[in-house]
Every structure is written in C-alpha cells, then in structure tokens.
C-alpha positions as a Markdown table, in Angstrom:
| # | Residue | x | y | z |
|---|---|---|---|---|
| 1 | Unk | -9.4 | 32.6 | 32.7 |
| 2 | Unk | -11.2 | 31.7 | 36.1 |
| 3 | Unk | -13.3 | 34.7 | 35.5 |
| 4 | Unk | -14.9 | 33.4 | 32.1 |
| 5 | Unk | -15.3 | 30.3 | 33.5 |
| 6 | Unk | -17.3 | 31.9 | 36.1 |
| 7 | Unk | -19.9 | 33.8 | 33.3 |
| 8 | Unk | -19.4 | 30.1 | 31.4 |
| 9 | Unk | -20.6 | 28.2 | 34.8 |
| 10 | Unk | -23.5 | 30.6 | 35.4 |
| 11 | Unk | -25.9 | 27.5 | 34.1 |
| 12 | Unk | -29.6 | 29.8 | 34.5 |
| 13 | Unk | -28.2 | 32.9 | 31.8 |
| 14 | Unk | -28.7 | 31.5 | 28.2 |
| 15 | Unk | -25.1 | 30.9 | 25.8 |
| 16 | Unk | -26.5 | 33.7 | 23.5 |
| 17 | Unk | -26.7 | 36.6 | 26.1 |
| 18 | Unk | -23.7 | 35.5 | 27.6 |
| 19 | Unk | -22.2 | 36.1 | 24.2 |
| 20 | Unk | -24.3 | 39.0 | 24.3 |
| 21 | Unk | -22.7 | 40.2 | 27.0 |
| 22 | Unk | -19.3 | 39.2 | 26.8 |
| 23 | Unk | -19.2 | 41.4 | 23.5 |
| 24 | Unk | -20.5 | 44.2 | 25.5 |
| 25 | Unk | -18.0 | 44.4 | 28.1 |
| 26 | Unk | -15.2 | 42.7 | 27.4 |
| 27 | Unk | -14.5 | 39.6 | 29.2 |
| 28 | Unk | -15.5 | 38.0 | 31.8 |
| 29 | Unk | -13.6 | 40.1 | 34.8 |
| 30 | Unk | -14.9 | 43.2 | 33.3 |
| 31 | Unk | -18.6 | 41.0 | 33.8 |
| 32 | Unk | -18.0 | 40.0 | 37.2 |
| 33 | Unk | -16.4 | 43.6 | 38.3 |
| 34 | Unk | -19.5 | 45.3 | 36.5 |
| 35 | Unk | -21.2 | 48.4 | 37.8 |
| 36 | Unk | -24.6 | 47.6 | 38.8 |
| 37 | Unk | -26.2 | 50.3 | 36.0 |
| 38 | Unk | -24.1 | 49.2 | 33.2 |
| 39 | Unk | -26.0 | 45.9 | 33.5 |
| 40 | Unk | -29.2 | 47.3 | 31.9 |
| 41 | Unk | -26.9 | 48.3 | 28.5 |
| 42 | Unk | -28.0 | 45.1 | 26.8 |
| 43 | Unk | -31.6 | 45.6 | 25.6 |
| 44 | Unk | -32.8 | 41.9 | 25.5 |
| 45 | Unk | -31.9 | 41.8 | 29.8 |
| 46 | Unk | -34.6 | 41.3 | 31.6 |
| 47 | Unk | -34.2 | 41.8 | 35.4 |
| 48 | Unk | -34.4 | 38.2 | 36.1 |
| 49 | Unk | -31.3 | 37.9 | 33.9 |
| 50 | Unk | -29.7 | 40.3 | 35.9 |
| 51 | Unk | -30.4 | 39.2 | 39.0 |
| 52 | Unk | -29.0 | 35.7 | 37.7 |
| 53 | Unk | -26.3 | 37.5 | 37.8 |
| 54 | Unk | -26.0 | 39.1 | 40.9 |
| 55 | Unk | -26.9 | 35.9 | 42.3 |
| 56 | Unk | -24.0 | 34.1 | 40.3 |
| 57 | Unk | -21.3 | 37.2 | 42.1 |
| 58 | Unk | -22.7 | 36.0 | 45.7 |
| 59 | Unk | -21.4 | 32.6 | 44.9 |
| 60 | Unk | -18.3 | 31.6 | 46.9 |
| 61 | Unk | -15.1 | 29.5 | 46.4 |
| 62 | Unk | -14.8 | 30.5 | 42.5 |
| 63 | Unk | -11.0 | 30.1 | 42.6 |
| 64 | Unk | -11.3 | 26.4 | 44.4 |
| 65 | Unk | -13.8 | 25.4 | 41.8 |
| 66 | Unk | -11.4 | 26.2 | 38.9 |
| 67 | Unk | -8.4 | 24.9 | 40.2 |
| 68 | Unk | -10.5 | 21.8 | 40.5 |
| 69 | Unk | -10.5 | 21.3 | 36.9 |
| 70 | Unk | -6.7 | 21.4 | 36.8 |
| 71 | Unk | -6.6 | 18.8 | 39.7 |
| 72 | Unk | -9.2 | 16.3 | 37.2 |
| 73 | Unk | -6.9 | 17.1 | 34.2 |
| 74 | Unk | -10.3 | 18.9 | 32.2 |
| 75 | Unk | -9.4 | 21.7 | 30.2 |
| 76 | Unk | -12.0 | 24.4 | 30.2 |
| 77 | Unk | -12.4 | 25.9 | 26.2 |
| 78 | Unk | -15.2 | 28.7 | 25.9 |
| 79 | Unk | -16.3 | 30.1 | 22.3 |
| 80 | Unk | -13.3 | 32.6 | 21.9 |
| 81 | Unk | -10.3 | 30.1 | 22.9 |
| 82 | Unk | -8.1 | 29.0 | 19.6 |
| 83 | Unk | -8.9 | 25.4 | 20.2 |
| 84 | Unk | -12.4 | 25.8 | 19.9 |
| 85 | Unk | -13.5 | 23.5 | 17.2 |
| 86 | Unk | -14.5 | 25.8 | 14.5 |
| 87 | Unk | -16.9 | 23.4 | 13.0 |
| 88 | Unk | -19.1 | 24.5 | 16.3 |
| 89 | Unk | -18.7 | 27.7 | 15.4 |
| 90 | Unk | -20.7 | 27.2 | 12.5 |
| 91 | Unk | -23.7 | 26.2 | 14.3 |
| 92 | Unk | -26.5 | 27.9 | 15.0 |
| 93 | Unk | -26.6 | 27.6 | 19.0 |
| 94 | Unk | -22.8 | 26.5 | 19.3 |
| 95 | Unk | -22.3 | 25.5 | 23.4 |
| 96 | Unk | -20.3 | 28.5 | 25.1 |
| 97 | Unk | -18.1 | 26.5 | 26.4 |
| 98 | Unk | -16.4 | 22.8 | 26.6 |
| 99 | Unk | -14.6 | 20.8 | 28.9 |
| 100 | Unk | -11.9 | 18.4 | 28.1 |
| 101 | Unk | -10.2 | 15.0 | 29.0 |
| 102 | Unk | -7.9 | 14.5 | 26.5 |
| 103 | Unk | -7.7 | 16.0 | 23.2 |
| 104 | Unk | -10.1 | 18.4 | 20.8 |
| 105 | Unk | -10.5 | 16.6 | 17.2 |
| 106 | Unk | -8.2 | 17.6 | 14.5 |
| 107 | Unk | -9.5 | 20.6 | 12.6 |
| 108 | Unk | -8.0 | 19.0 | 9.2 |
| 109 | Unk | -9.3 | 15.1 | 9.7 |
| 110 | Unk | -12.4 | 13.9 | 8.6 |
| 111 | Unk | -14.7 | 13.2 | 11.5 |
| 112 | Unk | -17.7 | 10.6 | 11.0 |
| 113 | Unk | -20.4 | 10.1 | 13.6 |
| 114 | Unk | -21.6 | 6.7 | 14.6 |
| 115 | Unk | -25.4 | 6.7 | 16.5 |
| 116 | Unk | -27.9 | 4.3 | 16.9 |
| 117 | Unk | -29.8 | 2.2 | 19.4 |
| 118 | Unk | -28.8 | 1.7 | 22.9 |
| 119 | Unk | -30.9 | -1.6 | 22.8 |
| 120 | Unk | -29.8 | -2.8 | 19.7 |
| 121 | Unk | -29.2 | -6.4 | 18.0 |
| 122 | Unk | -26.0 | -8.4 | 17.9 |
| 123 | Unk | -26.6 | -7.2 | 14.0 |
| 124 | Unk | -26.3 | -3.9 | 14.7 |
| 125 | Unk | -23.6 | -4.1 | 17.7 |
| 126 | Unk | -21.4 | -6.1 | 14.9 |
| 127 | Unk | -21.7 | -3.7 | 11.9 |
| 128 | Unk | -20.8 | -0.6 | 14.6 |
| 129 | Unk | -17.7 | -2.3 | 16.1 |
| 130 | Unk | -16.9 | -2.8 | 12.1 |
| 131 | Unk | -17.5 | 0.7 | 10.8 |
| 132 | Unk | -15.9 | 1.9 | 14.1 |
| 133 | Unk | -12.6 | -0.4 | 13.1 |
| 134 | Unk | -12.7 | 0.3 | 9.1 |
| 135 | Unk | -13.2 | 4.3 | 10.0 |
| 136 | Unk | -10.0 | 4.5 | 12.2 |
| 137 | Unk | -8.2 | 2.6 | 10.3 |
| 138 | Unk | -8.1 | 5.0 | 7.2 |
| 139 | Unk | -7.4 | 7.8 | 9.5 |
| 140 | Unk | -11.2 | 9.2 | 10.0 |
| 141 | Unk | -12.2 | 10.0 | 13.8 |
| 142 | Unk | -14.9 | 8.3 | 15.4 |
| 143 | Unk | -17.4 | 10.7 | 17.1 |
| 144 | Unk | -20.4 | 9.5 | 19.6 |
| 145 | Unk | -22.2 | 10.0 | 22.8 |
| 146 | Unk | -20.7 | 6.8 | 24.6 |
| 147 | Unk | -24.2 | 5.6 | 25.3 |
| 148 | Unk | -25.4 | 1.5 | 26.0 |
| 149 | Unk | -25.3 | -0.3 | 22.4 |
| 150 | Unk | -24.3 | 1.4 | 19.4 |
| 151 | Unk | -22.3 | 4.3 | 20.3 |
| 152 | Unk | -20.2 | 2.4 | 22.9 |
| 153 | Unk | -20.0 | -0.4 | 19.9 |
| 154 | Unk | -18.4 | 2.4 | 17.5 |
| 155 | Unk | -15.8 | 3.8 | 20.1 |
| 156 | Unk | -14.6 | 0.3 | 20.9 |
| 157 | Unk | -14.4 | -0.3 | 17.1 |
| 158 | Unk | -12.2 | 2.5 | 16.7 |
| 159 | Unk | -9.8 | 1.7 | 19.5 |
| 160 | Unk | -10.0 | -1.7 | 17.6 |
| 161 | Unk | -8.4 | 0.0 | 15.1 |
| 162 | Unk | -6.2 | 2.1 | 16.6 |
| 163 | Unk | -8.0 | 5.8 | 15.6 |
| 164 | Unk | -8.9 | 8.5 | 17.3 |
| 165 | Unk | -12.0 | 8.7 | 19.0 |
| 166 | Unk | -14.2 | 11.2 | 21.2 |
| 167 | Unk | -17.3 | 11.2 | 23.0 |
| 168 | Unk | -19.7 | 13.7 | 23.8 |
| 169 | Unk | -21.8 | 13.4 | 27.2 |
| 170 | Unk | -24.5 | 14.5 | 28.3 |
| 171 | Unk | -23.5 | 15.3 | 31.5 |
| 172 | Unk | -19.9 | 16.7 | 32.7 |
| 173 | Unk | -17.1 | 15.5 | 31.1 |
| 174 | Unk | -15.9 | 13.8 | 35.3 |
| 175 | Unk | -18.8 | 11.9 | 35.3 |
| 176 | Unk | -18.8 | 8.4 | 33.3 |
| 177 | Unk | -22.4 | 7.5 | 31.9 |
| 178 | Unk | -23.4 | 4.7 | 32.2 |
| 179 | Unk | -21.3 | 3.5 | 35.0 |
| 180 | Unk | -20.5 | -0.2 | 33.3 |
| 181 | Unk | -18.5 | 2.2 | 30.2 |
| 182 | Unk | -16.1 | 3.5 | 33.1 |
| 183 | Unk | -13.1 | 1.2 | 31.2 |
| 184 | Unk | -14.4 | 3.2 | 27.9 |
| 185 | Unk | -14.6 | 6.2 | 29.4 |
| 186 | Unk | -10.8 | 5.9 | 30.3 |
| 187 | Unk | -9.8 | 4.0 | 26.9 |
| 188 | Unk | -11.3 | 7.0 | 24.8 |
| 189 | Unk | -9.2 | 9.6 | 26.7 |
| 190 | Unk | -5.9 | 8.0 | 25.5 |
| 191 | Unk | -7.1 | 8.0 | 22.3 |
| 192 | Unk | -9.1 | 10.7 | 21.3 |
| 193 | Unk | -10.9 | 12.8 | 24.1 |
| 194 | Unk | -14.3 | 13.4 | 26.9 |
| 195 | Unk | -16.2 | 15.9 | 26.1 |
| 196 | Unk | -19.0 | 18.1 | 27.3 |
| 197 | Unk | -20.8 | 21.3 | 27.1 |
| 198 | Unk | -22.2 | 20.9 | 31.3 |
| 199 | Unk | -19.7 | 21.8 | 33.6 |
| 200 | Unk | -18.0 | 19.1 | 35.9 |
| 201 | Unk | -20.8 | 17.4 | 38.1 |
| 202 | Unk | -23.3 | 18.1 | 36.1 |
| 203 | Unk | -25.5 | 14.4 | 36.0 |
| 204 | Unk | -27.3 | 13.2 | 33.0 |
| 205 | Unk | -30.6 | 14.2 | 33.2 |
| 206 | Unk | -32.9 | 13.2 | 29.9 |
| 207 | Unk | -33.3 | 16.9 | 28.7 |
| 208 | Unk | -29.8 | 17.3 | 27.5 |
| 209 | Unk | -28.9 | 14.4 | 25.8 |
| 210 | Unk | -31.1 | 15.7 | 22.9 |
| 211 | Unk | -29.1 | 19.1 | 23.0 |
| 212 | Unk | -26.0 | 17.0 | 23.4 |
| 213 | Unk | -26.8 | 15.7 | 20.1 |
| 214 | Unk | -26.2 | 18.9 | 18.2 |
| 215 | Unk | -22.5 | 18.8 | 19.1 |
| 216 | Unk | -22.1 | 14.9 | 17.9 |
| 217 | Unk | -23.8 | 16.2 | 14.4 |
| 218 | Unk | -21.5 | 19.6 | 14.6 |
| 219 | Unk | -18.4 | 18.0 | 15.5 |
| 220 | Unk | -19.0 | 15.6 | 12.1 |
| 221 | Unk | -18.7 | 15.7 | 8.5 |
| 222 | Unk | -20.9 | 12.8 | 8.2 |
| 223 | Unk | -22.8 | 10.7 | 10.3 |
| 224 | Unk | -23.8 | 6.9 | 10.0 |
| 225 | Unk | -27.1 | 5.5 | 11.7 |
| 226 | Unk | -26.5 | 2.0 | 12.3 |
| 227 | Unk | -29.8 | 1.1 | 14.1 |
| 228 | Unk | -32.5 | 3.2 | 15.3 |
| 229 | Unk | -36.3 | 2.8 | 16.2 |
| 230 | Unk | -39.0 | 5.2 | 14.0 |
| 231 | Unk | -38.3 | 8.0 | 17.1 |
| 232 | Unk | -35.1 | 8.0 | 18.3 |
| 233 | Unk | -32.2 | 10.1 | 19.6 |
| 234 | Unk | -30.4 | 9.1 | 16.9 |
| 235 | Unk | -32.8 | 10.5 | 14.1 |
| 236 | Unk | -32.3 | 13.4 | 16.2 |
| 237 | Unk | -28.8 | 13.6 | 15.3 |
| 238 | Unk | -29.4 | 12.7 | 11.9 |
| 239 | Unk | -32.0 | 15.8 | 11.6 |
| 240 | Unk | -29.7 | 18.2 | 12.9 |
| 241 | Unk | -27.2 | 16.8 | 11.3 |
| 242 | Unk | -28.7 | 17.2 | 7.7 |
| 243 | Unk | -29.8 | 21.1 | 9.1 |
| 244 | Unk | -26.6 | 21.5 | 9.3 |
| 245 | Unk | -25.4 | 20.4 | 5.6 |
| 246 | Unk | -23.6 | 16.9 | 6.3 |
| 247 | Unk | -24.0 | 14.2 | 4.7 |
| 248 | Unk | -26.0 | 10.8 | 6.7 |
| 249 | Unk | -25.9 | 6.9 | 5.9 |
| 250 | Unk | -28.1 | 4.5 | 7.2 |
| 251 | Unk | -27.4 | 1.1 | 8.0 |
| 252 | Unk | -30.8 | -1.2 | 6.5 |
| 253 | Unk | -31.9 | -4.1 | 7.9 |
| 254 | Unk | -34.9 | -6.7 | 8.2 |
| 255 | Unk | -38.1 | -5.2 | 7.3 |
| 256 | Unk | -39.6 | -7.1 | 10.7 |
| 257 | Unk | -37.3 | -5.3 | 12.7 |
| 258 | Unk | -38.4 | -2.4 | 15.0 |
| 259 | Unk | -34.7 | -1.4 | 14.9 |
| 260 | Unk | -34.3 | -0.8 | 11.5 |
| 261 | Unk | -37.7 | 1.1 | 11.1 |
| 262 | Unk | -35.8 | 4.8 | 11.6 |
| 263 | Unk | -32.5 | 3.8 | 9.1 |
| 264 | Unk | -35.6 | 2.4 | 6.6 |
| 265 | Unk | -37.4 | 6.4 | 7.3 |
| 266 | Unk | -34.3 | 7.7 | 6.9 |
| 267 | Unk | -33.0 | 6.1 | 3.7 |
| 268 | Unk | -36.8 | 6.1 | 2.1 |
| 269 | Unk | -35.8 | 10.5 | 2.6 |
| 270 | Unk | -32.7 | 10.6 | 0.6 |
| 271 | Unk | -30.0 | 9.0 | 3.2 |
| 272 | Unk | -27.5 | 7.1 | 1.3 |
| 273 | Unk | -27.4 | 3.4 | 2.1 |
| 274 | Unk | -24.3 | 1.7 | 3.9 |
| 275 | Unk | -23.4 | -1.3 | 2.0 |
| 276 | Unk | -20.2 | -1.9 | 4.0 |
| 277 | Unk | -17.2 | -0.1 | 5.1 |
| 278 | Unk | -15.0 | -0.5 | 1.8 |
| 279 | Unk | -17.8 | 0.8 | -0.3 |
| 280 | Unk | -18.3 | 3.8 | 2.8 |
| 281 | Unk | -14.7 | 4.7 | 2.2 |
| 282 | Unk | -14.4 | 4.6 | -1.4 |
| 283 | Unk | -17.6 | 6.9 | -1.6 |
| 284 | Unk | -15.3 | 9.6 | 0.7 |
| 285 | Unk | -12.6 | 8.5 | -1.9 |
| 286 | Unk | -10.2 | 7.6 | 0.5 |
| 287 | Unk | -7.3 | 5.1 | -0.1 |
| 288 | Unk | -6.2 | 4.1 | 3.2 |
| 289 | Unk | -8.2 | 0.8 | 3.3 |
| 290 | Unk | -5.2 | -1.4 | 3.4 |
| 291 | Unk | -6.1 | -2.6 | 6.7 |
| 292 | Unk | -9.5 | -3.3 | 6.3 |
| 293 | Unk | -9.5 | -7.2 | 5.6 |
| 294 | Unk | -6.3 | -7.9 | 7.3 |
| 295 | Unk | -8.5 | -11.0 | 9.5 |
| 296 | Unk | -10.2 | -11.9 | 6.4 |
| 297 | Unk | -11.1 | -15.9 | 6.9 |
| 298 | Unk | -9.6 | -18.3 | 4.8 |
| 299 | Unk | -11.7 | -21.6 | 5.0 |
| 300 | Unk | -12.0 | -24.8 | 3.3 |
| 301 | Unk | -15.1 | -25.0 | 0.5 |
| 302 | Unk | -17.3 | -27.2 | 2.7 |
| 303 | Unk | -17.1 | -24.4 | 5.4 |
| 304 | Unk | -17.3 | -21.7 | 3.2 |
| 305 | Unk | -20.8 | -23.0 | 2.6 |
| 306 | Unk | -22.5 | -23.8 | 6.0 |
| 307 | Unk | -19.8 | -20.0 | 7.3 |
| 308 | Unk | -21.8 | -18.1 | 3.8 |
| 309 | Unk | -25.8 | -19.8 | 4.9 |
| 310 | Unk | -24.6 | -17.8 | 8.7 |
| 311 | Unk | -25.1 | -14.2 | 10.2 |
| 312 | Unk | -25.7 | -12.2 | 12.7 |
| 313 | Unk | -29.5 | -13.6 | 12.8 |
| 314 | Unk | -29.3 | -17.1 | 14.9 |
| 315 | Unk | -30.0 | -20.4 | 12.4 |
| 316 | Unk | -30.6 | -23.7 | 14.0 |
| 317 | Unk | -29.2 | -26.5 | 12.9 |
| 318 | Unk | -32.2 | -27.9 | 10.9 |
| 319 | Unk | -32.4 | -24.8 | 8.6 |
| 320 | Unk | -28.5 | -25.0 | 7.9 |
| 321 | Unk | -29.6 | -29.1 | 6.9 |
| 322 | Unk | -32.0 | -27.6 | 4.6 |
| 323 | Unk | -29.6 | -25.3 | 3.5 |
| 324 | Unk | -26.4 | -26.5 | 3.0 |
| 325 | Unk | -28.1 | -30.0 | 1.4 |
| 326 | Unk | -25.3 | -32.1 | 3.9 |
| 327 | Unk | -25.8 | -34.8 | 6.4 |
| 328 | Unk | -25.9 | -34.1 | 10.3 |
| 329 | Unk | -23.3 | -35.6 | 11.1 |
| 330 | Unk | -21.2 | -33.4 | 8.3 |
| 331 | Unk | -22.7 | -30.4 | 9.3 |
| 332 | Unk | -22.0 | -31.2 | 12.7 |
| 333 | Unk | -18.3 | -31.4 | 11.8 |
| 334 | Unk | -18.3 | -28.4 | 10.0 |
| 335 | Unk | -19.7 | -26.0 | 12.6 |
| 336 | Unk | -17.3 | -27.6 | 15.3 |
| 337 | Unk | -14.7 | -26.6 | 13.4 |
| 338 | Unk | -16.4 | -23.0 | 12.5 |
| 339 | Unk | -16.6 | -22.5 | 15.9 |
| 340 | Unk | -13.0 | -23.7 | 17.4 |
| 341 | Unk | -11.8 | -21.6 | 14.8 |
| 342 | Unk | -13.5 | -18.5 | 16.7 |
| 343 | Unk | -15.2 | -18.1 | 13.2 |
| 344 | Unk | -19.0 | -18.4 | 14.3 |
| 345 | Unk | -20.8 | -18.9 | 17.6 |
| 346 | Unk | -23.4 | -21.3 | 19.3 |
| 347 | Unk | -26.1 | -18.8 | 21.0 |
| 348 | Unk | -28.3 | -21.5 | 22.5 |
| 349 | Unk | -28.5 | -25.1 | 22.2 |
| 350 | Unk | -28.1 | -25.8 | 17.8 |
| 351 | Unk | -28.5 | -22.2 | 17.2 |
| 352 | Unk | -25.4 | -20.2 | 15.7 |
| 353 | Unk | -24.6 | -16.9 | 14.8 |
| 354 | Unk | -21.1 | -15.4 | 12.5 |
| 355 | Unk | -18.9 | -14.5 | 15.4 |
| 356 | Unk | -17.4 | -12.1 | 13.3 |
C-alpha cells in the first residue's frame, strides 16, 4: 500500500489521470517501477504530467512518510479499497483518496448534512445544536465540515445525542481547523470519524474548502441549510448537493436577516422547508423519535406565557409588559424564576433570550 499512497500523495497530477493511469498499469508499484517509454501510453499525458512524475520518483523518505500515518492512527483509503464510501463513488469527480481518524460512515445508515453560516445568530446556532441532537438520536449520522458557527453547532448536537458524526476538512485530516474546535476535533473521532481528501499537513487554504464541499454533499442523503448569506459555502453544498440527486431543507428565518437571505433563495427554488426536527423525521418516515422531547419544560401557566412571548431574538422587558398584559413586578418574578430554572437567559441588562 505505501506505493499507492505514493501516486495518491503526488498532489500536482489530477485524480482522473491518476485513475487513468492506475487502470493502465496496474497499481501503484507497477507506476512507480515504470519504464520511462511506457509513460507516454496514456494519450491525454502531457509531458509536464510526466515529468510530475518523474519528479514525484526523486522524492525521498516515502516509507517514513507512510509509517507516519500509522504513528497518527489515519488510515489511508484510495478509490479501489472496500471501505471506500460508495456513495463517492457515484460522484462525478470522487477524491482518489481519504484519510481517516476514526471510522468511515455506515454504508446502510442514513446520513444528513448540516451547513450553514460560520457567523451565524444564536437562532441559528440553537436550531443546529437541535437538528444535530434530534438527527442522532433516531440513528441518522451527522455529516459537516467542522467550521466556526453552524457546522461545529451540528456536530456538538449530535454528540448531544449520542450519534455518530463525521467531519470533512479542508485540509489534512492531523490538522484541526480552526484551532479553538481542537476539543471537537477529538470528541468527533470517538464518535463518528476526521476526514479528508489532502494528505496529512496539508493547511487550509480557501480554494479547497469549496471542493471539500462536494464530499459533505456526496457523503449525504440529504442536507439541511440552517443559515446562510445570498452567497455562501453552504449554497455551494446545497447546489452540488441537488446535482447530485439529494434531497435539501432550509431552515427560514426573519425576512430582515442577511442570514436567512440564501435558505429564503433556496426554499423560493423548490427546497423543502424545516419546520422542526419531529416534522424532519416523520417526512424520512422514521420512528425513532422517542427521545426527541425527553427535556421538554413543564411550567406553571403564568410562565408558560411570558416562556411562549420568548426566543432566540432578545425582548426587553417593556415589550414582554406589553405583551404578557402583567405588572413589573410580576413579570419580574416570572423571568427570575425562568431563568433559575436554566429555562431562558438575560443577554444584556432586561433583555432575554429562550435558553433552550
């Protein structure tokens, strides 16, 4: 195997010629041990793909590098390995190769995507970490990019609910990105698995995080937008995504927000709308939502009112006055109660929020 992961590692030759080539000869020992006239056999060559190539055979230290991916625990899984995830096979510039921490999806699971903002609102941060929850709790894996915002907000939902989950990076599956994820980045690889198309050491440069994208999209049978701006990496997903045949939700939101522009674009196209999770799951017609209101809150009537005027948009105290119809001082005892409860949140100074 070090050998294909030599013509995998050889980053300058394209995936399809080394497919091309692969076919051709063999394998990859039959590549690297190649007469020098039997590289002009495949007609698309040029000579600077050749002389990638003969520049890749002058490398040194092969062996070390591939024992080095024992040493970090990443399993290395080119095109023709079993594991491969044969929904990547079906795509129409599926990665060569991957490399692991952890485990491969389950062929015979449903997989669901979560993307979306990396800036996004305590709105949208909520509804992720609940989809992410509800998802793994009826047995569907949780598939992102482990970015700032959404996608981290997804992952942690489904540890929340004690699913499988795996992230796709946009730069080698031993790097963590961002830095601040790194207790993520190890959660994820007990519970579902790292993975990446860019060898180990690769850093995340902006070019591939759009190409990174087409795995997320592969590696799921459907894919919810939770929050995304009119042009975003996540209606990049969602494009390639629907390419590819899957199905894509989209969360909506307040017409005023910036945020919710793309899931508006994207539903105004033919997405289908998420309502909530229970409604998500009973669309897939799945069963296994037993689990899905186990910390439903059980309040008095008086705090069901001021709790039911709250979300994840700060109120002050003045509009819950106006809407509520109770005194100050009520209302005051009402939200102090809300709130040692752990049932809603003061943002700023007689400004709340649901805290869940």
């Amino acid at each position: 195997m070090i050998y294909e992961y030599w013509l995998a590692s050889i980053k300058a030759l394209a995936d399809k010629k080394k497919r091309m080539l692969r076919e051709e000869c063999g394998g990859g020992r039959e590549i690297y041990y190649i007469e020098e006239k039997k590289l002009f056999y495949p007609e698309c060559f040029r000579e600077k793909d050749r002389e990638i190539i003969r520049q890749a055979k002058r490398e040194t230290g092969l062996e070390d590098r591939y024992r080095e991916l024992e040493k970090r625990k990443i399993r290395f899984v080119p095109y023709f390995d079993a594991a491969y995830p044969a929904r990547l096979s079906q795509l129409s510039d599926p990665p060569y190769a991957l490399y692991v921490k952890g485990e491969l999806p389950k062929e015979n699971k449903i997989s669901a995507s979560i993307v979306g903002a990396r800036r996004c609102t305590r709105y949208g941060e909520a509804e992720a970490l609940e989809y992410g929850e509800a998802l793994a709790r009826a047995g569907i894996q949780v598939i992102s990019g482990m970015a700032r915002g959404i996608d981290g907000a997804g992952h942690r939902g489904a540890l929340n609910g004690a699913g499988k989950t795996f992230a796709v990076l946009g730069c080698g599956a031993d790097i963590c990105y961002p830095r601040e994820h790194i207790g993520l980045y190890m959660d994820i690889q007990g519970a579902g698995g790292i993975l990446s198309e860019l060898c180990p050491g690769e850093p995340p440069l902006p070019y591939q995080f759009p190409r990174r994208n087409r795995i997320i999209s592969g590696l799921s049978d459907v894919i919810l937008v939770i929050e995304a701006r009119e042009k975003s990496g996540s209606l990049i997903t969602a494009d390639l995504a629907l390419e590819q045949g899957k199905d894509v939700y989209a969360l909506p939101g307040p017409v005023t927000s910036p945020l919710s522009t793309g899931c508006h674009r994207l539903i105004q196209q033919g997405a289908d709308i998420l309502i909530s999770p229970q409604d998500f799951l009973e669309e897939l017609n799945l069963q296994n939502i037993k689990n899905i209101d186990k910390n439903k809150i059980v309040l008095e009537t008086q705090e069901k009112l001021v709790y039911s005027c709250l979300d994840l948009f700060p109120k002050s105290a003045d509009e819950l006055i106006q809407s509520t119809g109770m005194s100050p001082r009520e209302l005051l005892q009402i939200l102090t109660a809300l709130e040692i409860d752990g049932c809603i949140k003061e943002i700023s100074k007689n400004y709340y929020i649901k805290a869940r």
